[in-house]
C-alpha positions, 0 to 999 in steps of 0.5 A: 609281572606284566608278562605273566599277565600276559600269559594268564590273559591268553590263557583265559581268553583261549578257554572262553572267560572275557578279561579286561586287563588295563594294557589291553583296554585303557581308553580316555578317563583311567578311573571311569575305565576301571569302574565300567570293567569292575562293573561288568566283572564277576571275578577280579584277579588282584595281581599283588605286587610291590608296584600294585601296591604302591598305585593309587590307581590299582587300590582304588579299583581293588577297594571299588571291587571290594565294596561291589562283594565281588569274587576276588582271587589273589595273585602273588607275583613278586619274590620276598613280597608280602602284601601289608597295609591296605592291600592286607586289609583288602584281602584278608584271610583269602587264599592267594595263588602264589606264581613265584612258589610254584611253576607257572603250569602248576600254579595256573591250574590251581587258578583255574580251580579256583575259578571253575569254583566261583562259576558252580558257586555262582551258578548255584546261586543264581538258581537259588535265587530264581528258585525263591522268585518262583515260589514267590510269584506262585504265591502271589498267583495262588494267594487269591485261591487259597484264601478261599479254600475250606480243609475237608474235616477228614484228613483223609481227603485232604489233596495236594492242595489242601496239605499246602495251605495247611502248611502255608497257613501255619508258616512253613514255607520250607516245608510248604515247597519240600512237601508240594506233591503229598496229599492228605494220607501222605501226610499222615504216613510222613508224620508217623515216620517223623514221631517213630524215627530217630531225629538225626536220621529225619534231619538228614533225609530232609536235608536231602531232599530239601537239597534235591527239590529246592536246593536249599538247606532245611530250616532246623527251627522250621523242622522243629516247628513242624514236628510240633504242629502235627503233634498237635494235630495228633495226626499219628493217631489218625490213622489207627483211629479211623482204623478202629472206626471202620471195624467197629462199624463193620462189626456192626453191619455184620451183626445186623445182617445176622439178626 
């Protein structure tokens, strides 16, 4: 078992990853070694043994792992060994990489995978969450301004701004984010589309979009809501009505004119 660790601990050293592994780093107090390497981890590679099962040592930071919702991989080691008690309980349905099934090579690029996997999720993740800090500190900042704002009567002349405090005061905060750059005429056009195309095909153009902008997945309650919102505004009616108006008053002016 520990030569196998030790050839996936210079594996990941020569590619880049820090690893603590206890014959390399164990100093002073056991456990306030393994709590300060779990602490400053991201991923734990539970090499599954009959010996690692039976150390008080390893399920402590096994189950210390678990309780911080760290990414955990398992790692199968031993021939005819198949984890049960606490360590079954601890992994659960996890997909372990099996060493004793497969050749080495084969079985560490599957780790490897998996790996690089956990990174995109967790780099995903982060931005999300930096994503979701930022809107927030921009509402903190714009909050003072919008409260002051007055919505023009004519749709028309709403600008950027204006759209995102109509949306922002009817509590779409999805779609205020999606919808940041549209002005008032957008708007329009865009809830035409909504009312006249197929629901499936506006799910998944806002999914993609939502994806590409903010990197989120959309809100189907909040699409929902939307959709009701601006038939209520009967916004699809606004332009054919403010058409209608504009020829009728030029008809006016024409008739004028003659007389």
């Amino acid at each position: 078992d520990k030569d196998i660790c030790k050839q996936l601990y210079d594996e990941l050293i020569r590619i880049g990853y820090r690893v603590w592994i206890d014959f390399d780093q164990m100093y002073g107090n056991v456990m306030d070694a393994m709590v300060e390497a779990i602490e400053q981890s991201q991923i734990i590679l539970i090499c599954m043994s009959e010996q690692y099962q039976r150390s008080n040592y390893c399920r402590a930071e096994a189950q210390y792992a678990f309780q911080k919702q760290l990414n955990m991989i398992p790692i199968l080691l031993q021939k005819h060994y198949k984890p049960d008690g606490w360590l079954a309980f601890l992994i659960g349905s996890l997909l372990y990489i099996d060493f004793t099934k497969y050749e080495y090579s084969k079985a560490l690029d599957m780790l490897m995978k998996e790996l690089k996997m956990i990174d995109i999720r967790n780099k995903t993740l982060t931005k999300s969450i930096q994503s979701k800090l930022n809107h927030e500190e921009l509402l903190n900042v714009s909050s003072c301004l919008t409260q002051s704002i007055i919505l023009p009567e004519n749709i028309q002349d709403w600008t950027e701004i204006h759209v995102q405090k109509w949306l922002s005061d009817n509590n779409l905060p999805q779609m205020t984010r999606i919808l940041s750059d549209m002005n008032g005429l957008n708007l329009i056009h865009f809830s035409e589309f909504m009312i006249k195309s197929e629901p499936q095909q506006i799910l998944s153009l806002l999914e993609q979009d939502s994806l590409h902008r903010i990197n989120e997945h959309i809100s189907l309650i909040e699409v929902s809501r939307f959709r009701t919102l601006i038939e209520r505004k009967n916004l699809t009616m606004f332009i054919s009505t403010k058409q209608l108006f504009k020829i009728e008053h030029q008809m006016q002016s024409i008739q004028m004119n003659m007389t």
